[in-house]
C-alpha positions as CSV (number, residue, x, y, z in Angstrom):
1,X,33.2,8.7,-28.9
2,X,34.7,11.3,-26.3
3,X,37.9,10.7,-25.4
4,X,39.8,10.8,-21.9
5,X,40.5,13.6,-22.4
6,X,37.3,15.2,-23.2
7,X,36.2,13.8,-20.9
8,X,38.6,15.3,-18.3
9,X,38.2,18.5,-19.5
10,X,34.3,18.3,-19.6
11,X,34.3,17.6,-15.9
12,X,36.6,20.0,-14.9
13,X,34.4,23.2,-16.6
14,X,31.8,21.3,-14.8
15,X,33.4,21.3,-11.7
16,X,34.2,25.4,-12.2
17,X,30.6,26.3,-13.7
18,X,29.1,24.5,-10.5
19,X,31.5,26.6,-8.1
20,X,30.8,29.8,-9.9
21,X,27.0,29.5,-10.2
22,X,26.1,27.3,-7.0
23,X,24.4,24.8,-9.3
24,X,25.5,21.1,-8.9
25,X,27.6,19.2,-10.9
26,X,24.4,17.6,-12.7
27,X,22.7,21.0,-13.3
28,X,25.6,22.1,-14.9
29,X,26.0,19.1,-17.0
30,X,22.5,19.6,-18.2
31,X,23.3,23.2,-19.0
32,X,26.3,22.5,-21.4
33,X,24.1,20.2,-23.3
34,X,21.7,22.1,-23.6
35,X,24.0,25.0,-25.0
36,X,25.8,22.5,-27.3
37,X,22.0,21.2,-28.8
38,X,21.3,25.1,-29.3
39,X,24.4,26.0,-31.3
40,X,23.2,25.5,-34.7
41,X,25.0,27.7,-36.7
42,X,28.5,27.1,-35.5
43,X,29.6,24.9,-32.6
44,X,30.5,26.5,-29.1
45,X,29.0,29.5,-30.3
46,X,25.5,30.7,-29.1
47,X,24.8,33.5,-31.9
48,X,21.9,36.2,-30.9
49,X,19.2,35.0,-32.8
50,X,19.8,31.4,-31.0
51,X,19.0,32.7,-28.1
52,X,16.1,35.1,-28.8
53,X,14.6,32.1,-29.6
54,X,15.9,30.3,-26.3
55,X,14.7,33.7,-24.2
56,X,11.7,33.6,-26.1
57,X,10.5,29.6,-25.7
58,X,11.3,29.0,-21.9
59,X,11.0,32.8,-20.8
60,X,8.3,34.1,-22.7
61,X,10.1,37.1,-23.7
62,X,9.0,38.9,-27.0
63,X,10.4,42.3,-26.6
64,X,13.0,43.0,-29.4
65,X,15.0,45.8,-27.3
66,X,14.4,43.5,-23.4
67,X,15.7,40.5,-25.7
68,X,19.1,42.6,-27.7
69,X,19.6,43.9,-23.9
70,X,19.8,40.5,-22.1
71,X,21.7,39.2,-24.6
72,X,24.3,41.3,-24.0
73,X,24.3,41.6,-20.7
74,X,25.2,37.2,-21.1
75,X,27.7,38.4,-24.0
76,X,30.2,39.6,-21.1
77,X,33.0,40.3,-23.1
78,X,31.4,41.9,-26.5
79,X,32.2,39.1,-28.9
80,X,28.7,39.0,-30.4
81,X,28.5,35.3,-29.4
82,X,27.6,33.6,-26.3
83,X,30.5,31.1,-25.4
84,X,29.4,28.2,-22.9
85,X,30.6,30.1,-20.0
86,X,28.2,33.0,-20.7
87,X,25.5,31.0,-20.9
88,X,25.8,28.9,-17.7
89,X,26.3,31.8,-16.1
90,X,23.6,33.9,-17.1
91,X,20.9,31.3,-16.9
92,X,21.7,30.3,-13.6
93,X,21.3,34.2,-13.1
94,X,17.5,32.9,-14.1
95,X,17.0,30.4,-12.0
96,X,16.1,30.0,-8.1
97,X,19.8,29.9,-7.5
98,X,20.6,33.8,-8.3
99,X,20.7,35.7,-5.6
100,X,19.3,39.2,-4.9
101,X,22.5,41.1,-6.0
102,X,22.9,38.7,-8.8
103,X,19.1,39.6,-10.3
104,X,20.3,43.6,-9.2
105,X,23.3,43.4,-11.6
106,X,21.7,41.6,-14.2
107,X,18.7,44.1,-14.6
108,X,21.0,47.0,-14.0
109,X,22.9,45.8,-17.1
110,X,19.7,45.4,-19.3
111,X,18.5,49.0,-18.5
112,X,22.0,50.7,-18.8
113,X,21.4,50.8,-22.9
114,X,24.5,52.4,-23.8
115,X,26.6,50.5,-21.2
116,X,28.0,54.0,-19.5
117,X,27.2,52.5,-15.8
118,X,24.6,54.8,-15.4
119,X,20.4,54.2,-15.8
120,X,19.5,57.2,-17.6
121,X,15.8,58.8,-17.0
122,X,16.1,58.5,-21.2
123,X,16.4,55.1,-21.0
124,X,14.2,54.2,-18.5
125,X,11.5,55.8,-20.6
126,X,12.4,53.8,-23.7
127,X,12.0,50.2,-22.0
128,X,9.3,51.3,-19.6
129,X,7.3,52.2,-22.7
130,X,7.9,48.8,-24.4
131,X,6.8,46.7,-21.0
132,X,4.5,49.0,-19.6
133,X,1.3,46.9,-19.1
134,X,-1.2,48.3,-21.5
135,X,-4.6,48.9,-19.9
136,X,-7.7,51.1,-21.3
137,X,-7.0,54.6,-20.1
138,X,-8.0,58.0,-21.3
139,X,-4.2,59.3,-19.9
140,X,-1.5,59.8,-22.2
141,X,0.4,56.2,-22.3
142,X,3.8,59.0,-22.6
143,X,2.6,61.0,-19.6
144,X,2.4,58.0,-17.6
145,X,6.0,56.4,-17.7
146,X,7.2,59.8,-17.7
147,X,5.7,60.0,-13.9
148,X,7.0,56.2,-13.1
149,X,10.2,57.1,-14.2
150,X,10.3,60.1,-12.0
151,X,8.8,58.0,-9.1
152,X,11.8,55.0,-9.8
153,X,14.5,58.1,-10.5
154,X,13.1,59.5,-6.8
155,X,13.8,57.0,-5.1
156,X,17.4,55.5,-6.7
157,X,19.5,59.3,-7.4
158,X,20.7,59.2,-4.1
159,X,22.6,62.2,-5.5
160,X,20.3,64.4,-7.5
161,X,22.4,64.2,-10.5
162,X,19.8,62.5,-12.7
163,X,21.1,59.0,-13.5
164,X,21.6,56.1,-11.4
165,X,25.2,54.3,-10.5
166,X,24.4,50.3,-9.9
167,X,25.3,51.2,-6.1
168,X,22.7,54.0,-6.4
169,X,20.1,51.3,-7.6
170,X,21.3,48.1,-5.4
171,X,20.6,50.5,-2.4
172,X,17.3,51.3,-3.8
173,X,16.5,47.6,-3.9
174,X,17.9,47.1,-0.5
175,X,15.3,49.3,0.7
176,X,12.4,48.0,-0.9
177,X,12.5,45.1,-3.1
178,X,9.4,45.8,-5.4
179,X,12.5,48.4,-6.8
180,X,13.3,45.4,-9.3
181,X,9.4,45.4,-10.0
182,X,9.5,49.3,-11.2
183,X,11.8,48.8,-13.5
184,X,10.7,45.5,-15.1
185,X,11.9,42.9,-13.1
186,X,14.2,40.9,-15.6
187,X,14.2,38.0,-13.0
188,X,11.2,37.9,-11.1
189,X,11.7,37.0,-7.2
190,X,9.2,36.2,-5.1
191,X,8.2,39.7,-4.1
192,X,5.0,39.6,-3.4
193,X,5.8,37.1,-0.5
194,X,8.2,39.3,0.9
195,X,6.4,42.5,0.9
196,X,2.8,42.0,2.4
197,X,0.5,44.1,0.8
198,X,1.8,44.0,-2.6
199,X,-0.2,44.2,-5.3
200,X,1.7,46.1,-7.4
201,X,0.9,45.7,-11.5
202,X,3.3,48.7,-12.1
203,X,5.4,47.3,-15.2
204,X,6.7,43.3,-15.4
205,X,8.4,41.8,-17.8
206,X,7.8,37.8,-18.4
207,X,10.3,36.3,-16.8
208,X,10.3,34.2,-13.8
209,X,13.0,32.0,-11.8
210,X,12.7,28.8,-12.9
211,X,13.9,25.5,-11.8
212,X,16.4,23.6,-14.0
213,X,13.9,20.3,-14.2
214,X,11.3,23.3,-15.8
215,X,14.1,23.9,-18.3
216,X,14.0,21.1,-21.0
């Protein structure tokens, strides 16, 4: 049975997870149990293959690298565990309560493989390749991300210097949102409502924004 305290202290990491995220109290309270019914292997901890499963179940994400790169981008301070904290955080990243500049950061940390705070045209290629839809063509699959990625690098070096600062691609976004489309989209808005016209089939990845009552 949870004691007073417990309970005190449970309501008062609600109370900061709900300011910090803009989800409400309830949300959050949801959240932290379903964090503490994941954490099999060691309470409080969420360890990585945990949560593939997690990013694989709800968000229908198979990709081995897109999974290892999400994860840490949640793992905020390198510990090779999610703590409850990470996780609220980074699923209400997920959900319709991210904003723009929170679904910028988050897929700027997933394509910055070696975590310099640069987007490299290398690794652009590597997770372009892995998401790039595949469709019956007589092209070189290589020789086509190689001309998306110079396309996305275009439009984001602001400074011709070949990589891409999270400024660099935040402005790039700014400009035109289907930006988060050409590189994957981690956390799929609803583009294609904002920008008429779009039809764009370029390169997504399977996740969408989600309401918490989808999240069971």
């Amino acid at each position: 049975m949870a004691t007073k305290h417990s309970r005190q202290t449970r309501e008062q990491t609600i109370a900061n997870l709900a300011k910090i995220t803009k989800l409400s109290r309830e949300e959050v309270s949801q959240l932290m149990d379903r964090f503490n019914d994941l954490c099999k292997k060691e309470p409080g901890k969420l360890h990585r293959v945990e949560f593939r499963d997690e990013l694989n179940r709800f968000f229908n994400i198979t990709d081995d690298i897109l999974m290892d790169r999400v994860f840490r981008a949640f793992d905020r301070k390198s510990s090779g565990t999610l703590k409850l904290e990470d996780y609220v955080i980074g699923i209400a990243k997920f959900l319709k309560n991210g904003t723009l500049d929170d679904h910028i950061k988050l897929c700027f940390d997933v394509y910055d493989l070696n975590n310099d705070g640069y987007i490299m045209r290398e690794e652009m290629f590597q997770l372009l390749k892995s998401c790039l839809i595949k469709a019956p063509t007589e092209e070189d699959p290589d020789e086509l991300v190689k001309e998306l990625v110079d396309i996305v690098m275009k439009k984001m070096d602001h400074d011709h210097d070949g990589r891409a600062s999270l400024s660099d691609f935040q402005a790039a976004v700014y400009e035109d949102k289907l930006m988060l489309e050409a590189l994957g989209n981690v956390c799929r808005r609803q583009v294609q409502d904002d920008v008429p016209g779009n039809d764009s089939d370029v390169c997504r990845w399977q996740v969408q924004p989600i309401r918490l009552s989808q999240y069971k």
